[in-house]
C-alpha positions, 0 to 999 in steps of 0.5 A: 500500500502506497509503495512507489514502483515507479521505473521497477523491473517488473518483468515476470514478477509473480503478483498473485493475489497481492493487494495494493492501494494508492501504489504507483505504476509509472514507466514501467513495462506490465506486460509480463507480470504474472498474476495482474487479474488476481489482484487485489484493490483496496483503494484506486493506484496510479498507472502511468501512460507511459506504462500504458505504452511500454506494455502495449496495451497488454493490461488484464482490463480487470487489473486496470478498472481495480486501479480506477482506470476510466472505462473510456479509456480502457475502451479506446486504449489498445487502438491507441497503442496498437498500429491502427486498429488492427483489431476487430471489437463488437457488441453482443445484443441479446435478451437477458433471458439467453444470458447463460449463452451470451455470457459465454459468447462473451468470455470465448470472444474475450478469451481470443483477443476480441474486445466485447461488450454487451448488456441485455436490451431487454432490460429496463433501465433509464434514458441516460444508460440507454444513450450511454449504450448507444454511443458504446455501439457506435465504438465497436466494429460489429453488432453480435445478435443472439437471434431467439425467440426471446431476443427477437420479439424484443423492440430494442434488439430489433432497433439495434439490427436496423442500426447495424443494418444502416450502417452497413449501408452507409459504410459498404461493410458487414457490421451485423452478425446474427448467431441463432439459438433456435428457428424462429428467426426463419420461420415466425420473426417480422421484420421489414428489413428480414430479407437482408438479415436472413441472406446472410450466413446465420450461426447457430450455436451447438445448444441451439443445433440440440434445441433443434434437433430436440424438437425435430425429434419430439415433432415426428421429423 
């Protein structure tokens, strides 16, 4: 707590589970550190923007919000120090009903290196998270949609695929990716844009292709 680490050697220091508070991060190089995410924060740290750089970028973001990192900037921190935006990032919509899939959408996406947010739309929350949402969006490269049932017959999810689909007309790039957990999308979703959305190749998850041929089984196909 309050330790000076400033122009430390830190390189393949093992800091697991340590604890910190008000401790300075400034010139040095954490992209080797081992243990960042397990760290403990008691109170926020400073970490340098020349630390920023001399790791690349290459910060568990867990670590980073511990210490008081603004989320603006963790979000914008690794095209500042990559070259150019030599990553593709997104925002995965979905119903809060298939949370359980889209949490784990989000760790595998995260788990290779693919920048994601996402939040149920379906949720209720005030006008100014909405807006908060919606410049999030324009942040990202592409839109993820969970398609089901339950994602599909929400009116904002539905917004969010006509913004995406603007987009791409506006850009002349694909912007939307619809990954489906069931068939409805096909056979019962109304959308005045549907034709657009279903032209495209439309994943599905392995526990969506069990759900549909779970029922095939039970309907006699």
């Amino acid at each position: 707590m309050g330790a000076n680490l400033g122009l430390a050697n830190l390189s393949r220091a093992y800091l697991s589970e340590a604890t910190v508070a008000y401790t300075t991060f400034a010139n040095v190089d954490l992209s080797l550190v081992k243990g960042l995410e397990t760290i403990k924060h008691l109170a926020p740290s400073s970490i340098g923007i020349d630390t920023i750089y001399l790791s690349q970028g290459k910060i568990p973001e867990i670590f980073l919000r511990g210490a008081g990192v603004p989320e603006n900037f963790i979000t914008y921190m690794h095209s500042l120090t990559a070259k150019g935006f030599d990553y593709y990032s997104c925002f995965i919509s979905h119903s809060s009903k298939d949370y359980i899939f889209a949490e784990r959408l989000y760790a595998d996406l995260q788990a290779r290196g693919v920048r994601c947010w996402y939040f149920p739309e379906d949720a209720k929350w005030g006008e100014p998270v909405w807006g908060e949402i919606d410049r999030s969006i324009k942040v990202y490269d592409k839109l993820v949609v969970i398609c089901s049932e339950n994602s599909l017959q929400s009116g904002p999810v539905n917004r969010e695929i006509e913004r995406a689909l603007q987009r791409e007309d506006r850009e002349s790039q694909s912007v939307l990716f619809p990954i489906r957990l069931d068939e409805y999308i096909f056979e019962k979703w109304e959308h005045p844009r549907k034709v657009d959305v279903v032209n495209k190749v439309v994943g599905i998850s392995a526990s969506g292709r069990r759900q549909i041929r779970t029922r095939k089984l039970w309907s006699g196909w």
